[in-house]
KEVOMAR-27233 format. One line per field, with one value per residue (C-alpha): residue number from 1; x, y negated, z. Coordinates in pm, 1 decimal. Layout:
N
k	NUM,...
X	X,...
Y	Y,...
Z	Z,...
This chain:
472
k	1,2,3,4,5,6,7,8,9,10,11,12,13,14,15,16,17,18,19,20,21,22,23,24,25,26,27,28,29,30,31,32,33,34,35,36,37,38,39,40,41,42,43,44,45,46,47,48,49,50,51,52,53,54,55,56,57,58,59,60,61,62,63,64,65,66,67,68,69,70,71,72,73,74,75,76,77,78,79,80,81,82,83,84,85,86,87,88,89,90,91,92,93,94,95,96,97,98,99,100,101,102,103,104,105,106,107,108,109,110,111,112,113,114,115,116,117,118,119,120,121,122,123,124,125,126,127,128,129,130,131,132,133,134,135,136,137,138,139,140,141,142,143,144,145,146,147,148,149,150,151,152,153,154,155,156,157,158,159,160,161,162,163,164,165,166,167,168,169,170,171,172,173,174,175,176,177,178,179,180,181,182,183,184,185,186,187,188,189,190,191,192,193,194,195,196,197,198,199,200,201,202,203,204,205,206,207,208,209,210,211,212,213,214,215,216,217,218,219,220,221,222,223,224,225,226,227,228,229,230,231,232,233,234,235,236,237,238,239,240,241,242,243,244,245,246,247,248,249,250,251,252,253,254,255,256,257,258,259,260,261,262,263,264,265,266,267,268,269,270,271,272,273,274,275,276,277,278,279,280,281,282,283,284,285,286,287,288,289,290,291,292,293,294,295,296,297,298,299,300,301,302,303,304,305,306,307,308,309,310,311,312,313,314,315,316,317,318,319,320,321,322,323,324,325,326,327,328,329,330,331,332,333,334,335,336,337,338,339,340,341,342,343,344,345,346,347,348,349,350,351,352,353,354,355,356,357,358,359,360,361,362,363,364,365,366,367,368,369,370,371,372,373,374,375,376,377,378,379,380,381,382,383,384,385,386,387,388,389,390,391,392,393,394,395,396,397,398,399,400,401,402,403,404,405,406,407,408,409,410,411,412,413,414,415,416,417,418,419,420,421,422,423,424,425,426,427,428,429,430,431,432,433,434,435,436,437,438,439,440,441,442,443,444,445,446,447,448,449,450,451,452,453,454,455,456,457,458,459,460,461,462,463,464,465,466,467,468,469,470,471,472
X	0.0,119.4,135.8,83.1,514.9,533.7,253.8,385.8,97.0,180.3,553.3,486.5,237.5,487.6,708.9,548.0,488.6,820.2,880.5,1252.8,1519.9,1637.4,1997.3,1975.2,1957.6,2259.3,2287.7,1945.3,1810.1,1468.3,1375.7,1486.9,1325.4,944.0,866.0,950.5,1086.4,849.8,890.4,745.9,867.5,1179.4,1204.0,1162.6,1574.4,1852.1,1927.2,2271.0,2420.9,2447.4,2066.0,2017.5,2239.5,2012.8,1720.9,1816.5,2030.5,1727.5,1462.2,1724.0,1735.9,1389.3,1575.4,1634.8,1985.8,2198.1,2402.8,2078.8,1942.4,1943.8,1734.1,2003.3,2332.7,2466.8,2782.7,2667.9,3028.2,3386.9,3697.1,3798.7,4041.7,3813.6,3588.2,3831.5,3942.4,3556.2,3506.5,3814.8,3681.6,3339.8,3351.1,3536.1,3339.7,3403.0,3318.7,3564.0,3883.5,4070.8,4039.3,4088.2,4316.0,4488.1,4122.6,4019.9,4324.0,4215.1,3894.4,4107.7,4319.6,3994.9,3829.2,4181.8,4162.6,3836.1,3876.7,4198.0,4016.9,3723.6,4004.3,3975.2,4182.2,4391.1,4233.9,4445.3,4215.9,3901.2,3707.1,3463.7,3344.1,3244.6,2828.3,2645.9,2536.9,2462.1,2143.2,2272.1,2591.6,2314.8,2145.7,2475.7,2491.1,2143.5,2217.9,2516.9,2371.3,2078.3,2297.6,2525.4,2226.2,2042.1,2344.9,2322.1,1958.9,1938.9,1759.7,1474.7,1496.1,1278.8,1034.2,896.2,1180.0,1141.6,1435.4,1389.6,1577.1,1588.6,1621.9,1500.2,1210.8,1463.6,1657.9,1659.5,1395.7,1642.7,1616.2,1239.7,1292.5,1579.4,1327.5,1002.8,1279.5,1417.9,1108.8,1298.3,1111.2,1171.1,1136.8,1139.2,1244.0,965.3,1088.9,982.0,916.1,1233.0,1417.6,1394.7,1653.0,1703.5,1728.7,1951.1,1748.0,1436.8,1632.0,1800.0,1386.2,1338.9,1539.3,1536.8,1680.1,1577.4,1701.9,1977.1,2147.4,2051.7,2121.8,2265.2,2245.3,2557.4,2388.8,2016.8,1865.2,1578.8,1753.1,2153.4,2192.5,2435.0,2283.4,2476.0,2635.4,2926.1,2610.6,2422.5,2690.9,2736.5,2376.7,2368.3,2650.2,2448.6,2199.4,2484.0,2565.8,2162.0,2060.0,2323.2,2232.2,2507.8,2381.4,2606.9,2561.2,2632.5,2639.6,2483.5,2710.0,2601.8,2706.9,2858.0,3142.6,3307.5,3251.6,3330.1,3675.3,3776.1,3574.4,3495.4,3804.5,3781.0,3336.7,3387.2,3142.3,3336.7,3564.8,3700.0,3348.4,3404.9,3035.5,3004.8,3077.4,3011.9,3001.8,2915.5,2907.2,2849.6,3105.4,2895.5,2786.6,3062.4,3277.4,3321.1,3247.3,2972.6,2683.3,2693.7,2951.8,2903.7,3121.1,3052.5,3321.2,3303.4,3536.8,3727.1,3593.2,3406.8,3160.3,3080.3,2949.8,3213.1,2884.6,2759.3,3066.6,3005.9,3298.7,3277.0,3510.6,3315.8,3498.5,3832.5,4007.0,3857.9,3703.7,3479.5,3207.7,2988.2,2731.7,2395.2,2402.6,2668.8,2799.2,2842.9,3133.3,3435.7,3477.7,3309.8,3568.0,3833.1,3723.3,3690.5,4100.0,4123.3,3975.5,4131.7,4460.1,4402.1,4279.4,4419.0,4257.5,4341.3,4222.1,3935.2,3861.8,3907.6,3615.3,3415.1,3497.2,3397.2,3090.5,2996.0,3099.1,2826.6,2532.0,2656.4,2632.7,2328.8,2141.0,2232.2,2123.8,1764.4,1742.8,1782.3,1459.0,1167.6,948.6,1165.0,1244.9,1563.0,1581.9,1926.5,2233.1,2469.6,2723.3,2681.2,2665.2,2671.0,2246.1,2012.6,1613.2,1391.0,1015.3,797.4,763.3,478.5,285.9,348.9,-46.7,-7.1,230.3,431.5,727.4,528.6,449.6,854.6,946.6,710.4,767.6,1193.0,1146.2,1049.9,1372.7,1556.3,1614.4,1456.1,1443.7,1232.7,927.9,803.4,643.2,826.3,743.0,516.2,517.2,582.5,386.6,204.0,570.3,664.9,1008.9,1268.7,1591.8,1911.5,2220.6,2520.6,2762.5,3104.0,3055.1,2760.6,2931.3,2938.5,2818.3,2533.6,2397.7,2386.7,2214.7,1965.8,1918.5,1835.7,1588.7,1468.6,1406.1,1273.2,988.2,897.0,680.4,461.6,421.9,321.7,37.8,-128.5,-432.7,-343.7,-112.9,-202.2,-136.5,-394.9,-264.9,105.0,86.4,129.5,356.2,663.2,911.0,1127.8,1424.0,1477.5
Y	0.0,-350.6,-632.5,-999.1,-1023.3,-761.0,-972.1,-1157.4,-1407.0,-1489.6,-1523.9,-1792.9,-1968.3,-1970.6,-2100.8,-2398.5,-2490.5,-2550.9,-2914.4,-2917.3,-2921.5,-2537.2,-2647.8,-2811.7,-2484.2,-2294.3,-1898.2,-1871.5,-2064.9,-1995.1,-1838.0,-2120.1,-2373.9,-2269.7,-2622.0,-2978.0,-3056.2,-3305.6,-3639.2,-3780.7,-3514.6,-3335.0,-3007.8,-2680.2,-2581.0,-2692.0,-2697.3,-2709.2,-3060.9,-3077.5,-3032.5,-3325.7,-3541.6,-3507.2,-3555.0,-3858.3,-3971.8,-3909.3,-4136.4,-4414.1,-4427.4,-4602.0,-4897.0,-5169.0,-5280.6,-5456.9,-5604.5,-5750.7,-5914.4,-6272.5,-6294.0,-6182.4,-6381.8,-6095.9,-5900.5,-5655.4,-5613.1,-5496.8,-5336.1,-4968.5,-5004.4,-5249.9,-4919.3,-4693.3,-4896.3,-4897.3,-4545.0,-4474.5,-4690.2,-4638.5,-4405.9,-4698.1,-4876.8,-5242.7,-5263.3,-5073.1,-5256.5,-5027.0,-4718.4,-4924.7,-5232.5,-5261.4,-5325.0,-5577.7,-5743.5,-5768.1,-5936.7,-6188.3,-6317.6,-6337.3,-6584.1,-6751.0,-6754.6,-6943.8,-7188.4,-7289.3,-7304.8,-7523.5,-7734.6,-7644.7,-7894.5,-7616.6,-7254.1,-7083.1,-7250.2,-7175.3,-6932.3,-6674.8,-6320.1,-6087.6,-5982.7,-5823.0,-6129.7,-6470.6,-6402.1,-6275.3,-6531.9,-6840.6,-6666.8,-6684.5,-7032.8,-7133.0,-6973.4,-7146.1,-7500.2,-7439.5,-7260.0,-7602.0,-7827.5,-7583.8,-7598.9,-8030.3,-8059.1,-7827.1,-8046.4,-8090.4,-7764.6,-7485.2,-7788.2,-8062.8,-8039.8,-7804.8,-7797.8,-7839.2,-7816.2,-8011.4,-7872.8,-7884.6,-7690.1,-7556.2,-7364.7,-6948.8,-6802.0,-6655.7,-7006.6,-7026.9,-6644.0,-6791.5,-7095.6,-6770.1,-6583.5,-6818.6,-7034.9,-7370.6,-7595.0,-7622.1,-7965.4,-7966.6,-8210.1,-8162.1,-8205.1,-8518.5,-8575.8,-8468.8,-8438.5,-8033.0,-8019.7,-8260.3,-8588.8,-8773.1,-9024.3,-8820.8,-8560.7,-8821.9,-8921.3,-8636.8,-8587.6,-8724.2,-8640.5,-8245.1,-8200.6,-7880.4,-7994.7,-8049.2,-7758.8,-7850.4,-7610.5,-7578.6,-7445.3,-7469.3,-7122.8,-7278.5,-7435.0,-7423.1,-7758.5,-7884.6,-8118.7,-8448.7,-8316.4,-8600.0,-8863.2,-8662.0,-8672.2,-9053.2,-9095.3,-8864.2,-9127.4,-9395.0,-9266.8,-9187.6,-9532.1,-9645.2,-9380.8,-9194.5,-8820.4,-8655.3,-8442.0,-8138.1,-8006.7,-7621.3,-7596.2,-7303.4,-7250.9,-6883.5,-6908.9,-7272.7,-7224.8,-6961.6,-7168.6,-7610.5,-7523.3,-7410.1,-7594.5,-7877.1,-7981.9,-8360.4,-8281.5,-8302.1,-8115.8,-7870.6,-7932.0,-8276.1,-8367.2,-8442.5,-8369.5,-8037.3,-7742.4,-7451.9,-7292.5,-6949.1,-6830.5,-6513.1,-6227.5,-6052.9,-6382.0,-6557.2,-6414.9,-6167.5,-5847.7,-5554.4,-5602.7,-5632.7,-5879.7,-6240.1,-6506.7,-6748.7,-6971.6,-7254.1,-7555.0,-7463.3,-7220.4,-7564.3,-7498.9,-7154.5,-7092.3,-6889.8,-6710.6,-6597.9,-6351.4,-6045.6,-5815.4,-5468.1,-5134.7,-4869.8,-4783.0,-4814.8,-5112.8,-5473.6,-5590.4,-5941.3,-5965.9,-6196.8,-6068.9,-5945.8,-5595.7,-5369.0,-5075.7,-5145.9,-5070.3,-5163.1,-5117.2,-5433.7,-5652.6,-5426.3,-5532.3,-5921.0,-5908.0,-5681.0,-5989.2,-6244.4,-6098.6,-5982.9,-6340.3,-6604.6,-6946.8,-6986.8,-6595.3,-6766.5,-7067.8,-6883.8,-6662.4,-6913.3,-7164.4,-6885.4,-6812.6,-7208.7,-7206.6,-6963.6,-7123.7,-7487.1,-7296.3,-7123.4,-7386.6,-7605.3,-7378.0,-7308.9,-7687.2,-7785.0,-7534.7,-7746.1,-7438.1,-7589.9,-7829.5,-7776.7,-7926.2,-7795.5,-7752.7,-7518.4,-7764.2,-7734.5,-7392.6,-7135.8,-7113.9,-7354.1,-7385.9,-7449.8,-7486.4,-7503.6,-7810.7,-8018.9,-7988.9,-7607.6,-7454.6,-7118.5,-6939.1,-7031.8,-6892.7,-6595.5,-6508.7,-6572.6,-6362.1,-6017.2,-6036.3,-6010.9,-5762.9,-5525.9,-5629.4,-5481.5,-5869.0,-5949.0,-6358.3,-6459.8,-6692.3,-6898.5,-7210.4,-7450.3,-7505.8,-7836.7,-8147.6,-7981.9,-7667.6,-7785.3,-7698.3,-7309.6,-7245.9,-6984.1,-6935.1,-6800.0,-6706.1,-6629.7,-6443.0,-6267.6,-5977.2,-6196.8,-6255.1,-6502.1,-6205.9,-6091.0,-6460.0,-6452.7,-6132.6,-6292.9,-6573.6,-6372.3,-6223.9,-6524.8,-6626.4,-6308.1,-6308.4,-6693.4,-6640.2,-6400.9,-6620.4,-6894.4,-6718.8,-6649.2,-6802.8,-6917.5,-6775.3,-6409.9,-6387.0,-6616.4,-6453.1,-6572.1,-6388.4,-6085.2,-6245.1,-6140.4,-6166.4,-6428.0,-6267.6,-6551.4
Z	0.0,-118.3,170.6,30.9,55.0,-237.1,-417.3,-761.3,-696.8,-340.0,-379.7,-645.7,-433.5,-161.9,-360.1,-476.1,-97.1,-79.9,14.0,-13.1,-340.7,-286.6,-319.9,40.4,160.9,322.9,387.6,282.8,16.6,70.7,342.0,587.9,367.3,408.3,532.9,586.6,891.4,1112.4,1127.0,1411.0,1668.9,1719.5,1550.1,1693.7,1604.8,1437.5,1040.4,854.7,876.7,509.8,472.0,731.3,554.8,251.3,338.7,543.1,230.6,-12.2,240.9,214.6,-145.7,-137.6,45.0,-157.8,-244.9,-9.3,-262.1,-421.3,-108.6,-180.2,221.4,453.0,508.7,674.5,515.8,266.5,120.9,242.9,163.9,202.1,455.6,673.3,635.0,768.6,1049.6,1183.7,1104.2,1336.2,1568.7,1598.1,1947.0,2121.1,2403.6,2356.6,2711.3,2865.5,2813.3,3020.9,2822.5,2542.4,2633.4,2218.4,2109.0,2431.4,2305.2,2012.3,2092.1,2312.1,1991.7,1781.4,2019.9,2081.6,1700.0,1648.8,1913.4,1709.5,1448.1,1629.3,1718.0,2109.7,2275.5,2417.2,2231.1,2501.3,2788.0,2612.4,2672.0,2486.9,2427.3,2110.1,2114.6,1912.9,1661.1,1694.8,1869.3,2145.8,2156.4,2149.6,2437.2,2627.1,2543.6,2649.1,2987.0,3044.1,2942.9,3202.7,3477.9,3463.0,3472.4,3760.4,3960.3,3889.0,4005.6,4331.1,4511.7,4251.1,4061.7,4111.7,4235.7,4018.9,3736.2,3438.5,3220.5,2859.9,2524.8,2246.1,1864.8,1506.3,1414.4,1169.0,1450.4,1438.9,1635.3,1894.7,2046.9,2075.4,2288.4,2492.3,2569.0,2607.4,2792.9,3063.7,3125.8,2956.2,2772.3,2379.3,2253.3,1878.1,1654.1,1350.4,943.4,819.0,432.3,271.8,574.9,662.9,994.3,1332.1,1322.9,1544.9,1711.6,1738.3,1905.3,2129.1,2198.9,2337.7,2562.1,2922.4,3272.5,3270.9,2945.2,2976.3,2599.7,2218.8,1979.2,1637.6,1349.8,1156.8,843.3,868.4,748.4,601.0,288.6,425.7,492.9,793.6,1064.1,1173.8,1485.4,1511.4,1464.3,1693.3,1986.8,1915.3,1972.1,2312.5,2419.2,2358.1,2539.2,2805.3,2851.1,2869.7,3102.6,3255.0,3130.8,2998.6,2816.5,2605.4,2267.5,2121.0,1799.2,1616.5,1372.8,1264.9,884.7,903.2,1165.5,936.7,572.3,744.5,886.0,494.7,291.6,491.2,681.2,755.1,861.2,1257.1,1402.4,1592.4,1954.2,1833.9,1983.7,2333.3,2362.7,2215.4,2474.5,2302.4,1926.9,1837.0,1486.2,1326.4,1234.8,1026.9,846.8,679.2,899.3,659.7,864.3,868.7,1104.2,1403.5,1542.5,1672.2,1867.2,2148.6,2304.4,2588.6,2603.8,2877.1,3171.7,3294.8,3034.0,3163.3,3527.7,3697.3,3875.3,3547.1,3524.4,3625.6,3754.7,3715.6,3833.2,3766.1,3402.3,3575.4,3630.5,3707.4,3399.9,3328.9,3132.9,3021.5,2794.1,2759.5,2624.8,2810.6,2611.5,2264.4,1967.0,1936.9,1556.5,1428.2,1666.5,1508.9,1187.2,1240.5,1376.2,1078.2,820.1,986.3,978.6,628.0,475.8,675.8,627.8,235.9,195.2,402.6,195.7,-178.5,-59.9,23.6,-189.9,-452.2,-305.9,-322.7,-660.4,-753.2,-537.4,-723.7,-1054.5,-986.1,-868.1,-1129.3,-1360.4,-1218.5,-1115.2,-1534.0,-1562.0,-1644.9,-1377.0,-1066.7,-805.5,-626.5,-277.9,-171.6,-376.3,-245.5,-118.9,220.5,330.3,-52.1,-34.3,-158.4,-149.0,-449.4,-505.9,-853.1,-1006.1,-942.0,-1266.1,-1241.4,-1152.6,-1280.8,-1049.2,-716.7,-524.6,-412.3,-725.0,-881.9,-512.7,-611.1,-985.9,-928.7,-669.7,-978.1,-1120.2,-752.9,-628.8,-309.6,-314.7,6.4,-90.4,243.0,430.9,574.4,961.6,1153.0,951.3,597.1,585.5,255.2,119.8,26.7,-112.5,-273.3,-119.1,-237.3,4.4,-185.6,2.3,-72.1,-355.1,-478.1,-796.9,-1095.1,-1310.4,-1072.8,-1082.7,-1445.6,-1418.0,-1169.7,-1451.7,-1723.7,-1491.4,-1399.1,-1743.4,-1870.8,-1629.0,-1639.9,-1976.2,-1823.8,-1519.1,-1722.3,-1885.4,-1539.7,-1517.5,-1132.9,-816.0,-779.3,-453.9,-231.0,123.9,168.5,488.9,259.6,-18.9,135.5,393.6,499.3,700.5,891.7
C-alpha cells in the first residue's frame, strides 16, 4: 500500500509549498526547507548561517539605495580600509577605556583635533566626548547650558523660574525632545518671508533672565543655509551690557562644523566667539564616517558641570564619562582618527569643496529650468532647497518627489514650519561619492519626467501627509 510520501501528486504539491530558493539549503536541500521561517517570533531551532544570511540579504534588497538618497546627510560612502578597520573593531566597548586604552586614546586626539580646528583657545584645555550622533551630543549640550544656569539661580529655581531656550524653528527636532525631555522651555524664533533660519534680534527678543542659551544652526537642514552666529553673539553682548544676562551660545554645527573650517576659513562662528561654549558636529555627516559617530566639546571644563561627570570602576580602572548611552562601539571613533589621519585638512577641503561644486552645478542647472524656483544655492553647506515656479499649476514637489522615486532617487518633498507653511520644497544634500556624473544622471531624470508632469491636469497627490518623507 502507497502512503501519500510515495505519491507523484503529493511530492509535487509539496514542492510547490516551498517558500525558499532550494539552493539556500545545506545537507538537505529539501527536506529542511518545508517552510519559511516566522517572522514575528523566534524560531523553533537553528538553520545554517548561510541560509540566514540570505534571506536577510534578499529582504534588504527592497531597500532603496543609499548612494541615491538625496534625504540623509549621513555618510553613505567609504573606503575599504576604513571598512576593515571597523570590522576589526566592531567588538570593542568604547566605554571601557581600560580594556581598550589605544582606542580611548584615540577618541582623546579626535576631540583635541576638532577643538583645534574650532580654534579652542587652548584645544588641550578643552574638553569633549564621542556619542552616538549629533542628537545625542546636542542633548549633552542642552544639559550642560541648564545645569550652569540651575546651579546660577538656586535660590529661585525649582520655584517661580522656568528655564527656557531660544532657537530657530529651523533647529533638528532633537532640540524640541531635549526641551520635552528636561522640562525647559523652547522659545522659537519663527521664518519670516524669505528668511527660513534665526534671526539675530528676534532671538536676542526672546530671551530674558531664565534664558539657559541660544542655539545657532551651523547648516540649517531645512535648505543648508548657515545662521549668523558671530552677529548673533554681538547681539547677546548687547543685550549683556543692557541687562546683565550673559547668556552662552552652542552651535549646532552637525554638517557645518566639518565643511566652514575648509571651505569657509575667515566665517567666525566657531571658539574665536568668546560667547560660544560649546560645538558638536556630526562624524557621520561631513565628517566623513559611517553612522553612528558624533562630537561634542566645551570651552574649557568651565563649560561643563564637573557634577555631570560620572565616575565609574566597575569595568576596571577609574574611567569618566559623560554621555547618555553607556555601552556602545568603538569602531566608528576608530574610523573618524582613521579619516582624519588619512585626509588632513586639504584631503578635508578637496572633498568638500567637490561636493559644493556639484550642489553649485546642480542647482544652477535646475534653477535655469523654467518648472523651478531655487531658494538655496549650495554655497553654504553642498544642499540647496527648491520649489515650482509660481505659474506652475499642474504638479508640485510631491508630485517631482514620487515620480523620481520610480527612477531609484529618493528627493524629500516637504512644508516649511510656523510662519511659511504655505511653502513646500525639494531638497538636495550632496555628500562625498555623490558625484558630478550621478547629478547629471539625476538631470536627465529630472528632465525626462517633467513632460509628463506637465500634462497632469493638477497635483495628484492632495494629502502631503502621505507624499513622502522628509528625514529631517
Amino acid at each position: 500500500m502507497r502512503g501519500p510520501a510515495d505519491n507523484p501528486a503529493d511530492n509535487h504539491s509539496e514542492r510547490l509549498r516551498l517558500s525558499l530558493n532550494p539552493f539556500f539549503g545545506e545537507a538537505d536541500p529539501i527536506g529542511s526547507m518545508t517552510s519559511a521561517p516566522p517572522t514575528h517570533r523566534l524560531p523553533d531551532g537553528p538553520m545554517p548561517p548561510s541560509t540566514a544570511y540570505q534571506l536577510v540579504h534578499d529582504e534588504l534588497m527592497l531597500d532603496g539605495n543609499s548612494r541615491l538618497n538625496l534625504a540623509t546627510f549621513v555618510t553613505t560612502w567609504m573606503e575599504r580600509q576604513a571598512g576593515v578597520l571597523m570590522a576589526e573593531c566592531r567588538d570593542k566597548n568604547m566605554i571601557d577605556k581600560d580594556e581598550y586604552p589605544r582606542t580611548a586614546e584615540l577618541e582623546r586626539r579626535c576631540v583635541t583635533m576638532l577643538a583645534d580646528l574650532w580654534n579652542a583657545p587652548d584645544p588641550s584645555a578643552a574638553v569633549g566626548c564621542s556619542t552616538t550622533g549629533s542628537s545625542e551630543a546636542c542633548m549633552l549640550a542642552g544639559l550642560a547650558l541648564k545645569r550652569r544656569w540651575t546651579t546660577k539661580n538656586r535660590d529661585r529655581y525649582p520655584g517661580s523660574a522656568r528655564p527656557n531656550l531660544v532657537m530657530g524653528v529651523n533647529v533638528q527636532v532633537c532640540w524640541e525632545k531635549f526641551c520635552n525631555f528636561w522640562e525647559v522651555e523652547a522659545r522659537l524664533v519663527p521664518m519670516e518671508g524669505d528668511r527660513f533660519h534665526l534671526d539675530p534680534q528676534a532671538a536676542a527678543d526672546l530671551c530674558d533672565e531664565n534664558t539657559i542659551g541660544v542655539v545657532a544652526v551651523l547648516g540649517s537642514t531645512f535648505d543648508g543655509s548657515y545662521e549668523p552666529v558671530a552677529e548673533l553673539c554681538a547681539t547677546l553682548d548687547a543685550l549683556q551690557e543692557r541687562r546683565g544676562w550673559d547668556i552662552p551660545v552652542h552651535v549646532d554645527g552637525a554638517s557645518g562644523a566639518m565643511v566652514a573650517p575648509f571651505l569657509d576659513e575667515d566665517l567666525v562662528w566657531d571658539f574665536r566667539l568668546p560667547r560660544v561654549s560649546s560645538i558638536n558636529t556630526s562624524g557621520h555627516k561631513y565628517g566623513l564616517v559611517y553612522p553612528g559617530v558624533g562630537w561634542a566639546l566645551w570651552r574649557t571644563s568651565a563649560e561643563l558641570p564637573e557634577e555631570l561627570v560620572f565616575r565609574v570602576n566597575y569595568l576596571g580602572g577609574e574611567m569618566p564619562t559623560f554621555a547618555l548611552n553607556f555601552s556602545r562601539p568603538g569602531a566608528q571613533v576608530v574610523a573618524q582618527y582613521y579619516t582624519f589621519l588619512r585626509l588632513g585638512r586639504d584631503g578635508y577641503r578637496a572633498v568638500q569643496q567637490t561636493a559644493r561644486d556639484v550642489a553649485r552645478g546642480l542647482a544652477d542647472e535646475i534653477g535655469a529650468m523654467d518648472d523651478f524656483r531655487l531658494l538655496t544655492h549650495g554655497n553654504e553647506l553642498p544642499v540647496f532647497a527648491f520649489t515650482t515656479a509660481p505659474h506652475v499649476k499642474n504638479f508640485d514637489v510631491f508630485d517631482v518627489s514620487r515620480r523620481l522615486r520610480e527612477h531609484g532617487w529618493l528627493m524629500p518633498a516637504y512644508t516649511f514650519p510656523a510662519n511659511r507653511e504655505d511653502l513646500s520644497v525639494l531638497r538636495v544634500v550632496c555628500r562625498n561619492g555623490f558625484s558630478a556624473d550621478l547629478a547629471a544622471m539625476l538631470l536627465a531624470d529630472l528632465r525626462l519626467l517633467l513632460p509628463e508632469l506637465r500634462r497632469q491636469p493638477h497635483p495628484l497627490d492632495r494629502d502631503k501627509s502621505r507624499a513622502t518623507a522628509f528625514h529631517h
